[in-house]
PyMOL Python script that loads the backbone (N, CA, C, O; Angstrom):
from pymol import cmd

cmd.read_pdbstr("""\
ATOM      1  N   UNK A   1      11.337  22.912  45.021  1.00  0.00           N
ATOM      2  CA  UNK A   1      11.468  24.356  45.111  1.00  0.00           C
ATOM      3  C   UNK A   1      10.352  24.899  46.016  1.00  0.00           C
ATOM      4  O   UNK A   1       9.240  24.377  45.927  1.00  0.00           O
ATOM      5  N   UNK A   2      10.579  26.006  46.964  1.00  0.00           N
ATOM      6  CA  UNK A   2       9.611  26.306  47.897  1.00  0.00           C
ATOM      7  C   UNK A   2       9.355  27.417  47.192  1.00  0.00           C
ATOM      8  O   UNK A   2       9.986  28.171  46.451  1.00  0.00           O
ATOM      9  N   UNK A   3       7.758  27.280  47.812  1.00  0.00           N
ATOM     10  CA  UNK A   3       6.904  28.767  47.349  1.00  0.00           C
ATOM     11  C   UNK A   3       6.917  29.634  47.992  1.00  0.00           C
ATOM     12  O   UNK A   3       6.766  29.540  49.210  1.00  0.00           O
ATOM     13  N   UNK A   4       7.146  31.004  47.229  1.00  0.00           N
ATOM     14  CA  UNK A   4       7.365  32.350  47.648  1.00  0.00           C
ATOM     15  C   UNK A   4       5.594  32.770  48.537  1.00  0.00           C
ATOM     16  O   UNK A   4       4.583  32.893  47.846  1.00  0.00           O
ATOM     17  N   UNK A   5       5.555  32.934  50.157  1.00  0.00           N
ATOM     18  CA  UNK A   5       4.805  32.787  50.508  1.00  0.00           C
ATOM     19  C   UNK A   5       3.773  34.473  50.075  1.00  0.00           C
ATOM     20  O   UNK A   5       2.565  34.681  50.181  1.00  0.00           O
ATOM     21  N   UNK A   6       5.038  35.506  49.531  1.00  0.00           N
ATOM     22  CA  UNK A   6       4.661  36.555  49.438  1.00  0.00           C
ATOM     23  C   UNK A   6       3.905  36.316  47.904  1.00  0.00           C
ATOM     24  O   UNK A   6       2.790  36.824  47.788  1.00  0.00           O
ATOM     25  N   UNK A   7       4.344  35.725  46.977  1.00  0.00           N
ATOM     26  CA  UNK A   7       3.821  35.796  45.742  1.00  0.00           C
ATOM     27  C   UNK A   7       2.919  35.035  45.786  1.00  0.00           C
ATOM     28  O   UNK A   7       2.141  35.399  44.904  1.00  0.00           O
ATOM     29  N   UNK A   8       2.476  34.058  46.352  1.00  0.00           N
ATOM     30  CA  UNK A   8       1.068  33.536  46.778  1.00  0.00           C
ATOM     31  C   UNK A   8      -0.059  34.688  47.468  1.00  0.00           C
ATOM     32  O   UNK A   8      -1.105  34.947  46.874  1.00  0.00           O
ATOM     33  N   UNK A   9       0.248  35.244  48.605  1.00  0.00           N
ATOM     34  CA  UNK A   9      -0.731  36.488  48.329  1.00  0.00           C
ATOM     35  C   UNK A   9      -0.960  37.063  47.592  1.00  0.00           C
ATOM     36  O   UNK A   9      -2.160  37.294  47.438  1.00  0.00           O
ATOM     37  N   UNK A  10      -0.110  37.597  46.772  1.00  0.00           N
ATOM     38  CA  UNK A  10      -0.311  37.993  45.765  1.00  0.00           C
ATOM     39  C   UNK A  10      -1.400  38.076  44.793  1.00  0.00           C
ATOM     40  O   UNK A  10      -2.303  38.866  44.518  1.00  0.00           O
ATOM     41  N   UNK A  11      -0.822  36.592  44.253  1.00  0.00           N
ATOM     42  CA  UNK A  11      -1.489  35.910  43.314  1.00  0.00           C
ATOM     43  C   UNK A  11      -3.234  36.311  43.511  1.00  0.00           C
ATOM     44  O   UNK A  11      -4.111  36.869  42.853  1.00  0.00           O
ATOM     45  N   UNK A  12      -3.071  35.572  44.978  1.00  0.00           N
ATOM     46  CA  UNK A  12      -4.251  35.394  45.751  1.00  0.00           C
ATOM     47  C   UNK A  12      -5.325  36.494  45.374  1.00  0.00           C
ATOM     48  O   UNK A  12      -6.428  36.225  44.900  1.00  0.00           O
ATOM     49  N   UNK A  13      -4.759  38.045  45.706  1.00  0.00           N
ATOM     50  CA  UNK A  13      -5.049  39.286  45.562  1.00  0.00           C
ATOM     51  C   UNK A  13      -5.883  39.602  44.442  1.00  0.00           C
ATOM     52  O   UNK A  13      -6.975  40.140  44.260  1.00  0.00           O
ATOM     53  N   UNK A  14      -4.500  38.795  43.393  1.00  0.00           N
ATOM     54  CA  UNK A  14      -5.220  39.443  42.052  1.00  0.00           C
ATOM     55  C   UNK A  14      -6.082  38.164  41.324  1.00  0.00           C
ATOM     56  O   UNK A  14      -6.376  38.215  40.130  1.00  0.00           O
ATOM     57  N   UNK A  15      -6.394  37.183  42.067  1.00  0.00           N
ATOM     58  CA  UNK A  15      -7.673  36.549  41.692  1.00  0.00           C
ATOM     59  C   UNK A  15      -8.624  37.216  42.125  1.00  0.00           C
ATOM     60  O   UNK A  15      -9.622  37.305  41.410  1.00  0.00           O
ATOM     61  N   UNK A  16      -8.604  37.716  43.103  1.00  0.00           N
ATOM     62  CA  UNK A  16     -10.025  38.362  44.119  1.00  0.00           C
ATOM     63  C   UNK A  16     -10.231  39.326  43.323  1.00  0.00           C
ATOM     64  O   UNK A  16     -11.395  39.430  42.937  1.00  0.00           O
ATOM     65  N   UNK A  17      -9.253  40.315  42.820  1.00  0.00           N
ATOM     66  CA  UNK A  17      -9.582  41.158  41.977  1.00  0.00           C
ATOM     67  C   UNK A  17     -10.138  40.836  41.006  1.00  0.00           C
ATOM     68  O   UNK A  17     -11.207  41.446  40.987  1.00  0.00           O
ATOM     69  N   UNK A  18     -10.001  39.966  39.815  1.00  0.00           N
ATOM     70  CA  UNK A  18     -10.656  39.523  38.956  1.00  0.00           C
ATOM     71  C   UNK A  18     -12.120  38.852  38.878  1.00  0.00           C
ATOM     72  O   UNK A  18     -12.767  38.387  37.940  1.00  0.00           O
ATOM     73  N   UNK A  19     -12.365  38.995  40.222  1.00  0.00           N
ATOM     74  CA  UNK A  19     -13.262  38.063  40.613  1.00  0.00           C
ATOM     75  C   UNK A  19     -14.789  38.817  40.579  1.00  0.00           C
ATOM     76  O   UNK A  19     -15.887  38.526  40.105  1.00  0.00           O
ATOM     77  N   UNK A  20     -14.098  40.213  41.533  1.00  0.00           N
ATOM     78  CA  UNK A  20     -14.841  41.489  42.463  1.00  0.00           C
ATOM     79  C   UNK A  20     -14.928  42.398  40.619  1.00  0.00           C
ATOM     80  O   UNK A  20     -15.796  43.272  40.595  1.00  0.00           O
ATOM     81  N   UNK A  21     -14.224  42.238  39.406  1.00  0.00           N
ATOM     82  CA  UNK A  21     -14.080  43.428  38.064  1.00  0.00           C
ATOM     83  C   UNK A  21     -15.341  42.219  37.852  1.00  0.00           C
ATOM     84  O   UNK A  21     -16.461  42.648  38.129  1.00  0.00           O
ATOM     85  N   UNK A  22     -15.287  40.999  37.467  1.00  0.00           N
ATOM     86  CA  UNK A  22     -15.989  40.223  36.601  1.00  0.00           C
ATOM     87  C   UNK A  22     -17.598  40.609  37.664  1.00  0.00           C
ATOM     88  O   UNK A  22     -18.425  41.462  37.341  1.00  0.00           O
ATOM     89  N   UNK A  23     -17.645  40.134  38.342  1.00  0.00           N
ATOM     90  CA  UNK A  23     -18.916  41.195  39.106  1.00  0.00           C
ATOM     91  C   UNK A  23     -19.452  42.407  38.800  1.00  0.00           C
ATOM     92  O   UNK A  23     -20.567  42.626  38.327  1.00  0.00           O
ATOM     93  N   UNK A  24     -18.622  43.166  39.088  1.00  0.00           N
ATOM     94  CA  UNK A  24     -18.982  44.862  38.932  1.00  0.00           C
ATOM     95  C   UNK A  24     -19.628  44.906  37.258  1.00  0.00           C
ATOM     96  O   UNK A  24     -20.588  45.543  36.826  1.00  0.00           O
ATOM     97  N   UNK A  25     -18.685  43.966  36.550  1.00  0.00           N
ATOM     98  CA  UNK A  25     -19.209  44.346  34.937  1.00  0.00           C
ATOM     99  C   UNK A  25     -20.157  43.868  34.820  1.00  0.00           C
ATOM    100  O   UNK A  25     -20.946  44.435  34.063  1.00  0.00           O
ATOM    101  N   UNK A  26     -20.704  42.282  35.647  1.00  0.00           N
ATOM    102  CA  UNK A  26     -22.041  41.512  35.532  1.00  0.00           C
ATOM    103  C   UNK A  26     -23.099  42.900  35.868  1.00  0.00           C
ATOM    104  O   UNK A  26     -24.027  43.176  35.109  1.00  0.00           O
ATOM    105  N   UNK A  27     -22.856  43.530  36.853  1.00  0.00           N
ATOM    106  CA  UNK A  27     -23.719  44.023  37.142  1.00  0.00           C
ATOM    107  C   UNK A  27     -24.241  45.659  36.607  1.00  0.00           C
ATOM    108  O   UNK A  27     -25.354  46.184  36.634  1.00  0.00           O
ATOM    109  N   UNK A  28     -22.907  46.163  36.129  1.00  0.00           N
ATOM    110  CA  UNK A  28     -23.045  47.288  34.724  1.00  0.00           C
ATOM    111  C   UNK A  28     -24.004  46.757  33.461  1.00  0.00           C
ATOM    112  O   UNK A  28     -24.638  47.422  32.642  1.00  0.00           O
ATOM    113  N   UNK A  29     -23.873  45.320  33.610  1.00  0.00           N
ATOM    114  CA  UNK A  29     -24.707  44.708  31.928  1.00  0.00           C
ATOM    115  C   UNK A  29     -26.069  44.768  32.518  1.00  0.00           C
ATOM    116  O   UNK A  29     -26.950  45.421  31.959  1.00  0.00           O
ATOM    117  N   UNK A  30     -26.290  44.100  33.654  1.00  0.00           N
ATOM    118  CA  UNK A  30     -27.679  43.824  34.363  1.00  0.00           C
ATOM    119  C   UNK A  30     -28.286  45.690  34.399  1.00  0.00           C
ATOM    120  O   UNK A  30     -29.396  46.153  34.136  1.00  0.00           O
ATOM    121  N   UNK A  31     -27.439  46.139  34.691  1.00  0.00           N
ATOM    122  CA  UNK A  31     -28.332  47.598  35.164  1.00  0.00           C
ATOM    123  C   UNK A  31     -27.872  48.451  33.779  1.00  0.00           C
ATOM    124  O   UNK A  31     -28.181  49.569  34.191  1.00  0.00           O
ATOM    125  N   UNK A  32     -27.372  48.681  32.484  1.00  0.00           N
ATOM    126  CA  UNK A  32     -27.746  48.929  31.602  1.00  0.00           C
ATOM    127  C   UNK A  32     -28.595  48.114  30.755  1.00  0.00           C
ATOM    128  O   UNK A  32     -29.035  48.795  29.829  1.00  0.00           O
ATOM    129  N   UNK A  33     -29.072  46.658  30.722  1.00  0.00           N
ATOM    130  CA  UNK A  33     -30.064  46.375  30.139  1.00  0.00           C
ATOM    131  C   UNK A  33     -31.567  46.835  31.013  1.00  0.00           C
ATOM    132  O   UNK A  33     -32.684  46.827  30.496  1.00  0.00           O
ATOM    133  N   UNK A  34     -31.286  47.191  32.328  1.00  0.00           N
ATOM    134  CA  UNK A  34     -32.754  47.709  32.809  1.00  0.00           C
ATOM    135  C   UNK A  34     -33.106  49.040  32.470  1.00  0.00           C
ATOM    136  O   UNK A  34     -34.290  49.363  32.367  1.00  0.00           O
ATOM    137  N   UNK A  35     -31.758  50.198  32.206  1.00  0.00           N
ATOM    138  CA  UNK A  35     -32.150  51.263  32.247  1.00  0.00           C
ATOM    139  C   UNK A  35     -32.951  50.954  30.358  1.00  0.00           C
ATOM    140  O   UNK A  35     -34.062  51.471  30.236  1.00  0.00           O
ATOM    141  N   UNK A  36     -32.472  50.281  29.221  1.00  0.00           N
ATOM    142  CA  UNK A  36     -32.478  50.581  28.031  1.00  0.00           C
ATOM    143  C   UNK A  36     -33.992  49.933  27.976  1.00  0.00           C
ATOM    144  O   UNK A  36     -34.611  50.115  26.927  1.00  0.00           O
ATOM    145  N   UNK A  37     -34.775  49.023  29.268  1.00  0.00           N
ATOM    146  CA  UNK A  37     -35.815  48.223  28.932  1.00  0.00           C
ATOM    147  C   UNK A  37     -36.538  49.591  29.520  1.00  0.00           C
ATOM    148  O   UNK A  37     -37.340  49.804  28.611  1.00  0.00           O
ATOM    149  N   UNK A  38     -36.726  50.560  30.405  1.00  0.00           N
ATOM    150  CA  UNK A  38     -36.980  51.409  30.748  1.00  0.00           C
ATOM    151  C   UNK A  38     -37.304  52.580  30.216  1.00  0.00           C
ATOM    152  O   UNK A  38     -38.173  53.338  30.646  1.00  0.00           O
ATOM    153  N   UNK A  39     -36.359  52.812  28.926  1.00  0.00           N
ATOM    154  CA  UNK A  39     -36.583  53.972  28.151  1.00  0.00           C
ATOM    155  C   UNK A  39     -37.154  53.499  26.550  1.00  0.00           C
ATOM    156  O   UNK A  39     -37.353  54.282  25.621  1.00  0.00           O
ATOM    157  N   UNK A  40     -37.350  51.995  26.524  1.00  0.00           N
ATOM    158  CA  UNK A  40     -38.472  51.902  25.560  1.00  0.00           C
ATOM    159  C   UNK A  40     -39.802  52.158  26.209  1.00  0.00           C
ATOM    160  O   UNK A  40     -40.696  52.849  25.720  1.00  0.00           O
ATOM    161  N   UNK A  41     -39.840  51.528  27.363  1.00  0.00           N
ATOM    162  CA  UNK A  41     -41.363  51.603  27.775  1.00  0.00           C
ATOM    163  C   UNK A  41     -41.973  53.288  27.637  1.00  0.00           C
ATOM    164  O   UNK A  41     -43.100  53.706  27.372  1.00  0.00           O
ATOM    165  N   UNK A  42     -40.562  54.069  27.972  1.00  0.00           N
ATOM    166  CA  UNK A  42     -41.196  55.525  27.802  1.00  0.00           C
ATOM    167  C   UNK A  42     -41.139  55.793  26.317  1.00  0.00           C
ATOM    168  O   UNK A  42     -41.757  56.801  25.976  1.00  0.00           O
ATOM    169  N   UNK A  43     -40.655  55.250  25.548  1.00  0.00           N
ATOM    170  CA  UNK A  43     -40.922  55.315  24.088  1.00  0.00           C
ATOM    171  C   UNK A  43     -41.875  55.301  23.589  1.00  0.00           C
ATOM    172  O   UNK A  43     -42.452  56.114  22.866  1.00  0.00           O
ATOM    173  N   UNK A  44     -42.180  54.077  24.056  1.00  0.00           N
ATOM    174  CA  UNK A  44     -43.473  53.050  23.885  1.00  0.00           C
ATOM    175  C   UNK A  44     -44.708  53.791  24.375  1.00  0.00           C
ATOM    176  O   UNK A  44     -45.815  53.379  24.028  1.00  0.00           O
ATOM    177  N   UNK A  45     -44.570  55.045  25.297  1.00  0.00           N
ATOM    178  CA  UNK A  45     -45.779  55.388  25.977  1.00  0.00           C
ATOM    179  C   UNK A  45     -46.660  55.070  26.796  1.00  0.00           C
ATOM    180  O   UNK A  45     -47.802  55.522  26.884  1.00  0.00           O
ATOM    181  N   UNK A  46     -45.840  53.792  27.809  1.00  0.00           N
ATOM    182  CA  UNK A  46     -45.968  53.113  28.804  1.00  0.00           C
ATOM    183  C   UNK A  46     -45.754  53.852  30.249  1.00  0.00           C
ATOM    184  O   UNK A  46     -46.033  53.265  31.294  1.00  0.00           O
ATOM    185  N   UNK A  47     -45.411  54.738  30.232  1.00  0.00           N
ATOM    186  CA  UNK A  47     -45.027  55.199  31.445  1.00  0.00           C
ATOM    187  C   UNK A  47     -45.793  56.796  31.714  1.00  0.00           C
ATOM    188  O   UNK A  47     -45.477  57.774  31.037  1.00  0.00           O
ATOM    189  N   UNK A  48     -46.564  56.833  32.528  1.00  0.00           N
ATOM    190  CA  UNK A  48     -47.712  57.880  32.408  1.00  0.00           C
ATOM    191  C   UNK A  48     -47.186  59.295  33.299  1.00  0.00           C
ATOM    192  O   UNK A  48     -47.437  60.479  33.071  1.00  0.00           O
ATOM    193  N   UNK A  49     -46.392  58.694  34.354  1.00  0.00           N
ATOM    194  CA  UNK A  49     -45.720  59.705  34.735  1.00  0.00           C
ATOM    195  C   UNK A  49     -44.380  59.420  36.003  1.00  0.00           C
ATOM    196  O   UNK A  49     -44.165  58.469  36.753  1.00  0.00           O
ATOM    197  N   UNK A  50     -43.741  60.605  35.810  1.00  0.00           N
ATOM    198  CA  UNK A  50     -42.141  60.541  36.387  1.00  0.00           C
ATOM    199  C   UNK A  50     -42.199  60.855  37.347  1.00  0.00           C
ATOM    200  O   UNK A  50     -42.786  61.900  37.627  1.00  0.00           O
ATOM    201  N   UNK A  51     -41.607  60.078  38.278  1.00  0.00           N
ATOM    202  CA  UNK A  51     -41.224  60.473  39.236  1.00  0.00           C
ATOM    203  C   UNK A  51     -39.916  60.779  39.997  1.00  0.00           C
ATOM    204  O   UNK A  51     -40.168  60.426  41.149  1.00  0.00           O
ATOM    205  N   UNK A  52     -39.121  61.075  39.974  1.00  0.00           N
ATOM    206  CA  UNK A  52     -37.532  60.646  39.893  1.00  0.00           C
ATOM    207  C   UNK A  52     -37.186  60.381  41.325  1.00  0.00           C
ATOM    208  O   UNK A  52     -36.042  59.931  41.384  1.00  0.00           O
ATOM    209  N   UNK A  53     -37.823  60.508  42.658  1.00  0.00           N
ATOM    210  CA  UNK A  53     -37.810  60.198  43.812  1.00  0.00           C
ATOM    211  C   UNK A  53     -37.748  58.794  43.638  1.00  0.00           C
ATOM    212  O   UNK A  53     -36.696  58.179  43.812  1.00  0.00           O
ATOM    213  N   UNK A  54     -39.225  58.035  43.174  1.00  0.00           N
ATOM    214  CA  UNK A  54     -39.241  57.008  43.150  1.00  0.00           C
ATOM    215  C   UNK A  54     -38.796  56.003  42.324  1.00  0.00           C
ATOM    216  O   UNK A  54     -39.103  54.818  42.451  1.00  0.00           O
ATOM    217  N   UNK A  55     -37.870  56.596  41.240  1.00  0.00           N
ATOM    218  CA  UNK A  55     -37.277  55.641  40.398  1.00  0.00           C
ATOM    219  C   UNK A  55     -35.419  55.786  40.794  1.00  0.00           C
ATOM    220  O   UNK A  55     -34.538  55.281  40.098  1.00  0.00           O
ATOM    221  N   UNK A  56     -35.279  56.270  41.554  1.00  0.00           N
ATOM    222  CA  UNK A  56     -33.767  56.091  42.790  1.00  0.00           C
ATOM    223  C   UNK A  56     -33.595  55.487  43.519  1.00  0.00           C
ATOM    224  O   UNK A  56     -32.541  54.984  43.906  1.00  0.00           O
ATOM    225  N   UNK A  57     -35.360  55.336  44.139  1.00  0.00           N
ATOM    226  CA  UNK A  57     -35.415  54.416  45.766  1.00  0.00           C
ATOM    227  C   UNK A  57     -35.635  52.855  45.152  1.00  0.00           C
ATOM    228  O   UNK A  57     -35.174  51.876  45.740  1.00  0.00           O
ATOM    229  N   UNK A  58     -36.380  52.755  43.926  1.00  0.00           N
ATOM    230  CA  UNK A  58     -36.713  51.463  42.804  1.00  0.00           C
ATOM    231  C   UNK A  58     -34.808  51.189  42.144  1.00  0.00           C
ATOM    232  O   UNK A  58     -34.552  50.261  41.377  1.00  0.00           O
ATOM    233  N   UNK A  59     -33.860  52.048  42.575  1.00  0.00           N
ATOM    234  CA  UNK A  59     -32.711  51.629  41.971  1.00  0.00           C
ATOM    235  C   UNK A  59     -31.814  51.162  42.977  1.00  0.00           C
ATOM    236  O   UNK A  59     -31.400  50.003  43.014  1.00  0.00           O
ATOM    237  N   UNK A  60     -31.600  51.794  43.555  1.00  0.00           N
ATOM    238  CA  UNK A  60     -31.383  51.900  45.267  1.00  0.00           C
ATOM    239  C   UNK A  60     -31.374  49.924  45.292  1.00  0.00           C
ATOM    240  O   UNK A  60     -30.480  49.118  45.037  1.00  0.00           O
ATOM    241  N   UNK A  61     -32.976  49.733  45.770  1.00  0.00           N
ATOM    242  CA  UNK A  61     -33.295  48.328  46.027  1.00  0.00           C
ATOM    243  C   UNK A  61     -33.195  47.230  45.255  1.00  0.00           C
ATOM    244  O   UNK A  61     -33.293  46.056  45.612  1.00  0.00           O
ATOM    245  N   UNK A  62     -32.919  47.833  43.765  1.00  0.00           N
ATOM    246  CA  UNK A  62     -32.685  46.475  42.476  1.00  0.00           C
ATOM    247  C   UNK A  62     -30.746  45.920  43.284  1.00  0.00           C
ATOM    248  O   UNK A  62     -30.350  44.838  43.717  1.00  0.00           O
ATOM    249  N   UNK A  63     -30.035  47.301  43.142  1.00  0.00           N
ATOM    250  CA  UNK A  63     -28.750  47.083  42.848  1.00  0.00           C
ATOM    251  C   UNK A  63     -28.897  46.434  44.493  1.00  0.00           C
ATOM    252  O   UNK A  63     -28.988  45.211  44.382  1.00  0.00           O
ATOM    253  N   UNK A  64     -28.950  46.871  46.024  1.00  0.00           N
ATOM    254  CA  UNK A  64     -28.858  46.412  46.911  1.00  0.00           C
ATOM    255  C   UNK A  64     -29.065  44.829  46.703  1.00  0.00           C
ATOM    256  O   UNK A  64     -28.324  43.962  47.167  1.00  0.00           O
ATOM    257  N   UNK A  65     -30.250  44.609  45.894  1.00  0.00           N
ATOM    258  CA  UNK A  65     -30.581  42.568  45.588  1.00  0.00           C
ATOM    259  C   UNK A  65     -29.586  42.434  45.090  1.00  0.00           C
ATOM    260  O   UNK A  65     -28.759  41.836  45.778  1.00  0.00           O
ATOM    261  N   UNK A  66     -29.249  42.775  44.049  1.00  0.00           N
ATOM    262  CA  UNK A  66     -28.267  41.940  43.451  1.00  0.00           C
ATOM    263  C   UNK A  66     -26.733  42.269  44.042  1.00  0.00           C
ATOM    264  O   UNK A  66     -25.742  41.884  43.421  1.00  0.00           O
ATOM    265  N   UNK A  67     -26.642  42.889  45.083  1.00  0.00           N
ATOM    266  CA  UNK A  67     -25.190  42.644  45.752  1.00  0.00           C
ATOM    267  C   UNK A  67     -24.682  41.254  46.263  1.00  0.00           C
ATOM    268  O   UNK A  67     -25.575  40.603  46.806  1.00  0.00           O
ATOM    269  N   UNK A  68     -23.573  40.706  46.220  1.00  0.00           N
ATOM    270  CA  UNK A  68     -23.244  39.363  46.120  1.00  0.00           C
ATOM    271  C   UNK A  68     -22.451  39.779  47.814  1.00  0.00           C
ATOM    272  O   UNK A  68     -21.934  40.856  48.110  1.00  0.00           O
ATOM    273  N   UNK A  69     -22.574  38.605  48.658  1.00  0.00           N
ATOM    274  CA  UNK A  69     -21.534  38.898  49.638  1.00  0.00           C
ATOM    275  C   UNK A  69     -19.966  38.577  49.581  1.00  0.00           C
ATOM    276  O   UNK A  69     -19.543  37.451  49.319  1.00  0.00           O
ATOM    277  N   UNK A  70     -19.333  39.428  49.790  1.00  0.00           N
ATOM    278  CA  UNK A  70     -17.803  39.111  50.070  1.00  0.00           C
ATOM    279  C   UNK A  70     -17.450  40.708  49.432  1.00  0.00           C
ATOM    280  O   UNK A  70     -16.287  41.108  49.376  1.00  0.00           O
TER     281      UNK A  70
END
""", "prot")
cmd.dss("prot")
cmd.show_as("cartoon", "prot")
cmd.util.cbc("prot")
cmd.orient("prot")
């Protein structure tokens, strides 16, 4: 029996998709466990003062590292 060359893209498609969700969520877990390690330290009374400029451009450059190529 020959393969449907269209349902092989397909397929194809929705592996990539699964591939690119299982990512995005790795990286929702990675950047809600930083924000929650973040707001103990201000709990904690670790953090002396805010800056919110510099904790965008410090987010900015975490998430840019951890971008995967493709």
């Amino acid at each position: 029996m020959a393969c449907d060359p269209d349902a092989e893209v397909i397929r194809e498609a929705l592996r990539d998709w699964k591939v690119r969700r299982e990512l995005r969520q790795e990286e929702l877990t990675a950047l809600k466990a930083d924000i929650d390690q973040a707001l103990a330290q201000v709990a904690a009374g670790r953090v002396s003062e805010f800056n919110a400029e510099r904790i965008v451009e410090r987010a900015k450059k975490l998430l840019a590292s951890r971008k995967r190529p493709g």
